[in-house]
DODO-659725 format. One line per field, with one value per residue (C-alpha): x, y, z; residue in three letters. Coordinates in steps of 0.2 Angstrom, whole numbers, plus 2048, in hexadecimal, padded with zeros to 3 digits. Example, Ala and Ser with C-alpha at 12.3 -4.5 7.8 and 13.67 -1.06 7.14 Angstrom:
2
c1 = (83E|844)
c2 = (7EA|7FB)
c3 = (827|824)
residuo = (ALA|SER)
REM end
This chain:
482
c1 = (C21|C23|C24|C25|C33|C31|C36|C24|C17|C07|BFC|C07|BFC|BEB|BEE|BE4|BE4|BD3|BD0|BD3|BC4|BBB|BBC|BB9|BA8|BA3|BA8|B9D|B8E|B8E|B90|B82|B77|B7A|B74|B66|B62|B62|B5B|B4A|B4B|B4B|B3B|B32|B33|B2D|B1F|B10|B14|B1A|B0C|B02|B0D|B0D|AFA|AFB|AF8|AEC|ADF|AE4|AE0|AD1|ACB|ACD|AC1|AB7|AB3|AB5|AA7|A9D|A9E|A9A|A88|A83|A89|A7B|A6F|A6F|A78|A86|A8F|A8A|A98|A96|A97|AA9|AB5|AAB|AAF|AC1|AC9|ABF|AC0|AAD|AA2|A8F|A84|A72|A6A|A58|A52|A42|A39|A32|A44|A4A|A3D|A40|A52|A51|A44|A53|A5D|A51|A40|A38|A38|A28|A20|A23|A24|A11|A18|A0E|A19|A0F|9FE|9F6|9F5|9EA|9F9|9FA|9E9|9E8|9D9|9D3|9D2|9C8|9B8|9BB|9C3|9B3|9A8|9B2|9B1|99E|99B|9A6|9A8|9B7|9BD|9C3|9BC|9C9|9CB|9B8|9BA|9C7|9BE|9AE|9B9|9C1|9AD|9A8|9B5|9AF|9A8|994|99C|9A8|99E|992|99F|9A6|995|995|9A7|9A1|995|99F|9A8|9BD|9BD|9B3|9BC|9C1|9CF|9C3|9BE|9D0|9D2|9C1|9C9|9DA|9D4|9CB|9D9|9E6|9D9|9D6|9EA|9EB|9DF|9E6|9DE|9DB|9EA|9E1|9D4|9CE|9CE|9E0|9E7|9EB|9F6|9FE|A04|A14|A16|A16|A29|A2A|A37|A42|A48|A56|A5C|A58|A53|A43|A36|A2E|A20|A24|A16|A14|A24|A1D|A10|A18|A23|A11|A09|A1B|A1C|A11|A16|A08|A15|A18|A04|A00|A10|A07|9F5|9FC|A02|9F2|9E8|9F5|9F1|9E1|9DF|9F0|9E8|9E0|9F0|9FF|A0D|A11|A20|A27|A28|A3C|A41|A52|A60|A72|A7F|A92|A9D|AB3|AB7|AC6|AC8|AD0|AD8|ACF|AD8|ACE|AD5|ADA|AEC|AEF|AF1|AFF|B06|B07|B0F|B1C|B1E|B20|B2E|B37|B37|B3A|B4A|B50|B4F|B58|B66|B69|B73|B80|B7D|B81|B91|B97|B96|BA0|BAB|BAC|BAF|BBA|BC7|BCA|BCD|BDD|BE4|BE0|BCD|BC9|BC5|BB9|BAE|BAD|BA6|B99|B91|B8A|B85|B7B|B73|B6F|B65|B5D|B57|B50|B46|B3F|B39|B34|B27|B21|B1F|B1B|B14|B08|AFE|AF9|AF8|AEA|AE1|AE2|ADD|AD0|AC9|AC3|AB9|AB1|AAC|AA7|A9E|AA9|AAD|ABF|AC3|AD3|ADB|AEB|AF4|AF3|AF7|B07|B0C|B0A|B11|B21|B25|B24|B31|B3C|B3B|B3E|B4D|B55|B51|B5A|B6A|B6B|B78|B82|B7F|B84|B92|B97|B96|BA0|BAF|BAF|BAE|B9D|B93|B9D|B97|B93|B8A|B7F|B7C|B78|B6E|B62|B53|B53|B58|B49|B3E|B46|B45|B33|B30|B39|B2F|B1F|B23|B29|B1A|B07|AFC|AF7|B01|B05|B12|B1A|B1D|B23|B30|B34|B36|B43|B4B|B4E|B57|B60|B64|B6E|B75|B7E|B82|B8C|B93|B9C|BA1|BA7|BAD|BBD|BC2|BCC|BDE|BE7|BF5|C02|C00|C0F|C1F|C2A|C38|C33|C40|C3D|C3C|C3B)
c2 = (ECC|EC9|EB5|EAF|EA6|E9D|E8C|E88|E81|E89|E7A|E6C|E6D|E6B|E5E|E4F|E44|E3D|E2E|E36|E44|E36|E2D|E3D|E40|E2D|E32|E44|E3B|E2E|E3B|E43|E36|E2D|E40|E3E|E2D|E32|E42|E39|E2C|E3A|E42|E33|E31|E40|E40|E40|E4F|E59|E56|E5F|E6C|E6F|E70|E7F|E8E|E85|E81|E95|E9C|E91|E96|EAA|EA5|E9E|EA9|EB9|EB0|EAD|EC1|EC5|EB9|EC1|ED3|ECD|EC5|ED3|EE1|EE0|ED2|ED1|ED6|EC8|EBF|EC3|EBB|EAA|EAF|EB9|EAE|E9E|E9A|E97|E98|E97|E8B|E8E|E7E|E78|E69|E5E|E66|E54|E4A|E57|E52|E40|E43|E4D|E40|E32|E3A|E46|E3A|E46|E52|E4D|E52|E64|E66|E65|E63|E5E|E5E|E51|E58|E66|E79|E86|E8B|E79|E7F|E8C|E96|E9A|E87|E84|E84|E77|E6B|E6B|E69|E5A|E53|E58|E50|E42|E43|E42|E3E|E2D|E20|E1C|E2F|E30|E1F|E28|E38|E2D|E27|E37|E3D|E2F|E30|E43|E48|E51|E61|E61|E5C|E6A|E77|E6F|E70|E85|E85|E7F|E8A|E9B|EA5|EA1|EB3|EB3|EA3|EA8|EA3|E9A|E8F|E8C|E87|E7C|E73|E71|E6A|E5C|E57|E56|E49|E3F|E40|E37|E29|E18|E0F|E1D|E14|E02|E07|DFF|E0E|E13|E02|E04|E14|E08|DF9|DF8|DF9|DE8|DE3|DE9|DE1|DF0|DF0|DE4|DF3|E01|E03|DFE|E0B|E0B|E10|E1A|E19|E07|E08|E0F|E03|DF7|DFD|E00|DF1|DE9|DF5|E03|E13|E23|E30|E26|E21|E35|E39|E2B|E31|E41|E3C|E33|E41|E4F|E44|E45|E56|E5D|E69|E73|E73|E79|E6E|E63|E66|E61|E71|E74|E7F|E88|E8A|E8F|E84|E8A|E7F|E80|E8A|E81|E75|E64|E62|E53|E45|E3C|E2D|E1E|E1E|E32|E33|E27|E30|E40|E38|E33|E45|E4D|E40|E42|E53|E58|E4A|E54|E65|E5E|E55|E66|E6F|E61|E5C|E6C|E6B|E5D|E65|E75|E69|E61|E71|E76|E6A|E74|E82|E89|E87|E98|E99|E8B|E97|E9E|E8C|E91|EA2|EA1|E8E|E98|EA4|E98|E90|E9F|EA6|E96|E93|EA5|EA4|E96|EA0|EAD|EA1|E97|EA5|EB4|EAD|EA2|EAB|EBB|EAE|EA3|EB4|EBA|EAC|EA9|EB9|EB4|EA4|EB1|EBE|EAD|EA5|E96|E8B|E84|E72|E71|E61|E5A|E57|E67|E72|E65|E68|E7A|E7D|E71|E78|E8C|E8D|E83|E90|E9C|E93|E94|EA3|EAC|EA2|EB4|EBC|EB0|EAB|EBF|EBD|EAD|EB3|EC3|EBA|EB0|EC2|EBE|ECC|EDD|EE8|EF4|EEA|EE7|EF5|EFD|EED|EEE|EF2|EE3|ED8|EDB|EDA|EC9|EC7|ECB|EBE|EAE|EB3|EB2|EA1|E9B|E9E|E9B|EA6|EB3|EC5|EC5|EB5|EBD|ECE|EC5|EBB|ECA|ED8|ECD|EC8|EDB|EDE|ED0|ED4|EE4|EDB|ECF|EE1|EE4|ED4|ED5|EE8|EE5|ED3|ECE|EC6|EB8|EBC|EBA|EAB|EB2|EC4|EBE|EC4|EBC|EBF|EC2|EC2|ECE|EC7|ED1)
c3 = (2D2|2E5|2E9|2FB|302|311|318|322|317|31B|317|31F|330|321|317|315|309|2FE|30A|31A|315|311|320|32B|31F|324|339|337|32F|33B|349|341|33F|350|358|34E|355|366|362|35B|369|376|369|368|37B|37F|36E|378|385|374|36D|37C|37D|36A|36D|379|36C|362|371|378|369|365|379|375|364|36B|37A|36E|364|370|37A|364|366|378|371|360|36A|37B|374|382|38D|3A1|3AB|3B6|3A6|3A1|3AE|3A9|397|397|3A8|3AA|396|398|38A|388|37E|37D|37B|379|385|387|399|39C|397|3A3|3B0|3B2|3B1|3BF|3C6|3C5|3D1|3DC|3DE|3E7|3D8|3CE|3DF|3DC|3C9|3BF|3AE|39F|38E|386|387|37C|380|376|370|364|35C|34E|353|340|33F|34D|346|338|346|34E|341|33C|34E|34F|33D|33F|32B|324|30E|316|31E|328|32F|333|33C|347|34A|351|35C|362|362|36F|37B|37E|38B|388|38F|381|374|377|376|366|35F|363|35D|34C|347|34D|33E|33E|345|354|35C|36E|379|384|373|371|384|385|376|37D|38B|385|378|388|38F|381|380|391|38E|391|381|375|36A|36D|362|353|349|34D|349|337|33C|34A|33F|337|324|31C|313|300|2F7|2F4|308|305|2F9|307|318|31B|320|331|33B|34B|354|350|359|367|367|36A|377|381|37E|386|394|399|39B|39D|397|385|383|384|378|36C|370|36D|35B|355|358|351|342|341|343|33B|32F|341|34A|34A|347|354|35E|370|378|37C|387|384|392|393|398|39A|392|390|381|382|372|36D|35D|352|348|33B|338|341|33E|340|351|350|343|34A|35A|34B|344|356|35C|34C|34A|35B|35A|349|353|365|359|34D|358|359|346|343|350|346|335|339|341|330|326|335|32F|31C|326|328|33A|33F|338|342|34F|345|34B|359|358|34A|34F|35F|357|34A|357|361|352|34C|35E|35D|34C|356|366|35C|351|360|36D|363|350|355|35F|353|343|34E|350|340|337|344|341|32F|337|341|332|326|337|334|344|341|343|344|342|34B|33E|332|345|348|337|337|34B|348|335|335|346|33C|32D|339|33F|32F|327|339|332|326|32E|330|31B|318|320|318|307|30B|313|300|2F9|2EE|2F8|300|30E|303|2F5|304|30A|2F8|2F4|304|2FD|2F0|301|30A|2FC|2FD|30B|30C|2FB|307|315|30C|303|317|320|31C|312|31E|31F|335|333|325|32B|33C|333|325|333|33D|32D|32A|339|337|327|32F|33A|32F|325|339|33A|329|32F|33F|341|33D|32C|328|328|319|31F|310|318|325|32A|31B|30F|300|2EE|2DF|2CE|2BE)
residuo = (UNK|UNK|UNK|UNK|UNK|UNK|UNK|UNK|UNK|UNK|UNK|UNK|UNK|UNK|UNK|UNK|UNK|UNK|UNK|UNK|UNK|UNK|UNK|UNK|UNK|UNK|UNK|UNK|UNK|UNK|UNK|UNK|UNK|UNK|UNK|UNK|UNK|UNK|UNK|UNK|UNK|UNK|UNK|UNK|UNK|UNK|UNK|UNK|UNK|UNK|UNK|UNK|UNK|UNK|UNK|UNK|UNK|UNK|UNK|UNK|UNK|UNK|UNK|UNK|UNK|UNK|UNK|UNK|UNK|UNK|UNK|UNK|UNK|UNK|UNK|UNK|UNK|UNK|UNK|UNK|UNK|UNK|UNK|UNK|UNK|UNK|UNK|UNK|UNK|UNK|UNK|UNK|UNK|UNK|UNK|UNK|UNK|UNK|UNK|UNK|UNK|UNK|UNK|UNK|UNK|UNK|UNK|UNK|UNK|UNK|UNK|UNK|UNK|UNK|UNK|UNK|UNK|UNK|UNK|UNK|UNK|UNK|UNK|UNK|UNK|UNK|UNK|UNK|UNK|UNK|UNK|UNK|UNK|UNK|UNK|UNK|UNK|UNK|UNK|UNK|UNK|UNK|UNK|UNK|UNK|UNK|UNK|UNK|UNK|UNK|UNK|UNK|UNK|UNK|UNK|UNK|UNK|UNK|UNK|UNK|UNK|UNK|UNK|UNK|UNK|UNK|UNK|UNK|UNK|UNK|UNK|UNK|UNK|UNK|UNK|UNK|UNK|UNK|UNK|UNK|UNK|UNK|UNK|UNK|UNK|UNK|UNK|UNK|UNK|UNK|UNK|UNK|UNK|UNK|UNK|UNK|UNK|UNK|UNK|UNK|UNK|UNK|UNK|UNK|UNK|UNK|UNK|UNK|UNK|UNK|UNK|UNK|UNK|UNK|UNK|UNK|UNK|UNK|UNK|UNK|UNK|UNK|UNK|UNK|UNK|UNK|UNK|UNK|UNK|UNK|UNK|UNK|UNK|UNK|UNK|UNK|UNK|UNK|UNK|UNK|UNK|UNK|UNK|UNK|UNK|UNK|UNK|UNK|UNK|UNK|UNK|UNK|UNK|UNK|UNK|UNK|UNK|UNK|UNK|UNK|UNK|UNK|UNK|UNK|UNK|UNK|UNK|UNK|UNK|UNK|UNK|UNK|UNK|UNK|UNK|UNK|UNK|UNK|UNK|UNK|UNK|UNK|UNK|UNK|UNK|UNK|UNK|UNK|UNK|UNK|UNK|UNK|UNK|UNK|UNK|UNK|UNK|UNK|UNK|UNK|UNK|UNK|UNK|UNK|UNK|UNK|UNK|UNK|UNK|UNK|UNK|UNK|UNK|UNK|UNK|UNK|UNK|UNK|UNK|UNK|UNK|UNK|UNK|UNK|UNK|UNK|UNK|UNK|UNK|UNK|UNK|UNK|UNK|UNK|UNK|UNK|UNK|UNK|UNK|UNK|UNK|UNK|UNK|UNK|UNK|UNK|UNK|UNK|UNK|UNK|UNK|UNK|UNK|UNK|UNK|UNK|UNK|UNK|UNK|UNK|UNK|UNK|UNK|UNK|UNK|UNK|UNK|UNK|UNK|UNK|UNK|UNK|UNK|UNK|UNK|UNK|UNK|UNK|UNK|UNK|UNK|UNK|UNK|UNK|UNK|UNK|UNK|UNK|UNK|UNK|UNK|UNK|UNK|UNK|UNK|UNK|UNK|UNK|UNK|UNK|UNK|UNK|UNK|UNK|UNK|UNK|UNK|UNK|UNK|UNK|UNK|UNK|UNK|UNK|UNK|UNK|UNK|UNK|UNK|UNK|UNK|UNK|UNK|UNK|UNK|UNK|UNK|UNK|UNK|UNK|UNK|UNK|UNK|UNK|UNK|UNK|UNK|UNK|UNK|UNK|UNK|UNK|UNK|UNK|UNK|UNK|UNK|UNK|UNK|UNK|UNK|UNK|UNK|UNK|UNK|UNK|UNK|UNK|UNK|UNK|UNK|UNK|UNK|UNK|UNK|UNK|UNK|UNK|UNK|UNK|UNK|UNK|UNK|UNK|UNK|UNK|UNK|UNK|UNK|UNK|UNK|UNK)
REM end
């Protein structure tokens, strides 16, 4: 057996005793914690424009979604998209959104601003057309009206009104209408009775009669309204809204509705003709928050994240620092070549995620809203948690190498154990990338295919760097026993 004889003690520039690696855990700590500190007060100063700028491939991808969606309506609806259509759509992030609007709310909007308008518009959405009138129907209407009979009182009340305020010309083509079969009712019938319903609908006291008041009075109180809302007469509404200020537009839309009523089993249902129109509106999209107190906790979360990511670097500093000092003397230098190196990978796991994840995930996972027709509503929250998280499991799992290379210094794992187990590794590898990023297959293949090569590399970097040399393995003298 060889034992070494030398007069230098290899640990004497080591040792520490309990206390003083104690007190330099108590200095490393506070080191780490006061980078933290300042790290989230730089965060939280900064919260709102990270916040914003977290935002930027959510509203981008939300703006191609919307845009591809609507070119897939146009494509349904036309079978092709206008090319003068598509810079709107690809460059301008425009989208369309077909609307339906009242022509006479249009009207008077327009009046409010142009006052000369009305002058050049005869428009008349209130009144009747042929159009309202079901032309098998016609003949009953008339024989009601020229009978003025009815199986109630009240509705025969109403339609001797409607009978009197006719005109003789229109009471004589009523009287022909009534006795013609369904099918020999022409589009002149249906024109000669449109006509005098669109008059009776402008008269200026056909609701101030006596045989229209019952539909015109609210309904008495029932005791059950303080357990529910109480029901209400809207054209009592409307009423009184004319009797307090008169207005020709509303009396014909009330006019309109007594005498739908009276007739409602001859006409078609009654419905304000809309017209439908385009309007081009930013596909661009603003996350939601659906509580009072989430937009102040999301302020919270990106200030203190953000602080946790500026201060690692340094945190990390201060630990290998820590470690540094159970080093021999001469692997200290080793500090100072693998904490670069950590940092350099963990700030690329970020980049990767941020710059070249987020992107395809969005659009796969977009793509099943648009197959399913499902708009997405995504809130603020879940996209901070998911944008500020999966870069920091990237972060991590790019520490690989440097992990490989640590347990093969310690001699658990040897170059060759790697290379002969590589198959099981990136099976591994492809199981931790799957539990690190969301249940879709695009963010796992783009952490698991990194982590591969990374996996090589650390494979090179056990081959090729240096090891530790052993500090026995020195020029001594050594004495043979037997």
């Amino acid at each position: 057996m060889n034992f070494r004889q030398s007069s230098e003690d290899l640990f004497e520039k080591t040792r520490m005793s309990f206390g003083q690696h104690l007190e330099e855990l108590r200095t490393t700590l506070l080191k780490c914690v006061a980078a933290i500190a300042l790290g989230c007060i730089i965060g939280f100063t900064f919260a709102s424009q990270t916040v914003e700028y977290l935002k930027g491939p959510l509203v981008k991808a939300m703006a191609e979604f919307n845009s591809a969606e609507a070119a897939e309506d146009m494509i349904e609806r036309e079978g092709y998209v206008a090319p003068e259509l598509v810079p709107w759509l690809e460059e301008e992030k425009l989208i369309p959104r077909r609307m339906k609007v009242d022509p006479g709310e249009l009207v008077r909007a327009l009046q409010s601003v142009i006052p000369d308008f009305g002058d050049q518009v005869n428009l008349k959405p209130y009144g009747f057309r042929s159009s309202h009138f079901k032309p098998s129907a016609l003949p009953k209407l008339a024989q009601r009206l020229a009978t003025r009979t009815d199986d109630s009182a009240p509705a025969s009340k109403r339609l001797e009104e409607v009978w009197t305020r006719l005109s003789e010309a229109e009471r004589a083509s009523l009287k022909d209408i009534a006795v013609k079969p369904s099918d020999a009712i022409t589009n002149e019938d249906t024109a000669a009775v449109a006509t005098a319903f669109d008059r009776l609908s402008k008269s200026d006291d056909l609701a101030k009669a006596d045989a229209f008041a019952d539909l015109l009075t609210e309904e008495p109180s029932r005791w059950q309204d303080w357990l529910e809302p109480p029901a209400t007469n809207p054209l009592a509404k409307m009423k009184q809204s004319l009797d307090e200020e008169f207005n020709a537009v509303a009396n014909q839309r009330l006019n309109r509705a007594l005498l739908f009523g009276l007739f409602a089993g001859q006409m078609e249902q009654l419905k304000t003709d809309l017209v439908s129109i385009e309007l081009w509106e930013s596909a661009d999209f603003e996350p939601q928050s659906l509580t009072v107190t989430e937009p102040f906790m999301i302020w919270m979360k990106a200030g203190l994240i953000s602080g946790l990511i500026l201060a690692l670097p340094v945190v990390m500093y201060f630990l290998w620092c820590f470690v540094a000092e159970g080093l021999y003397p001469h692997e200290k230098k080793y500090v100072h070549i693998f904490l670069p190196i950590s940092i350099l990978l963990f700030v690329a796991g970020l980049t990767l995620a941020f710059f070249f994840v987020f992107e395809p995930v969005l659009g796969f996972l977009f793509s099943f809203n648009r197959q399913m027709g499902i708009a997405p509503q995504m809130r603020i929250n879940d996209w901070l948690s998911f944008v500020m998280f999966l870069p920091l499991g990237f972060g991590v799992a790019f520490q690989l190498p440097l992990v490989m290379l640590f347990m093969n210094r310690i001699n658990l794992f040897s170059v060759e154990a790697y290379l002969d187990k590589w198959r099981i590794a990136v099976m591994c590898i492809f199981v931790l990338s799957m539990i690190l990023t969301p249940a879709d297959p695009i963010s796992m293949l783009l952490l698991a295919i990194p982590l591969t090569l990374l996996y090589f590399l650390g494979v090179g970097m056990c081959q090729w760097m240096p090891g530790n040399s052993n500090p026995f393995d020195s020029d001594r003298t050594y004495v043979k026993t037997e």
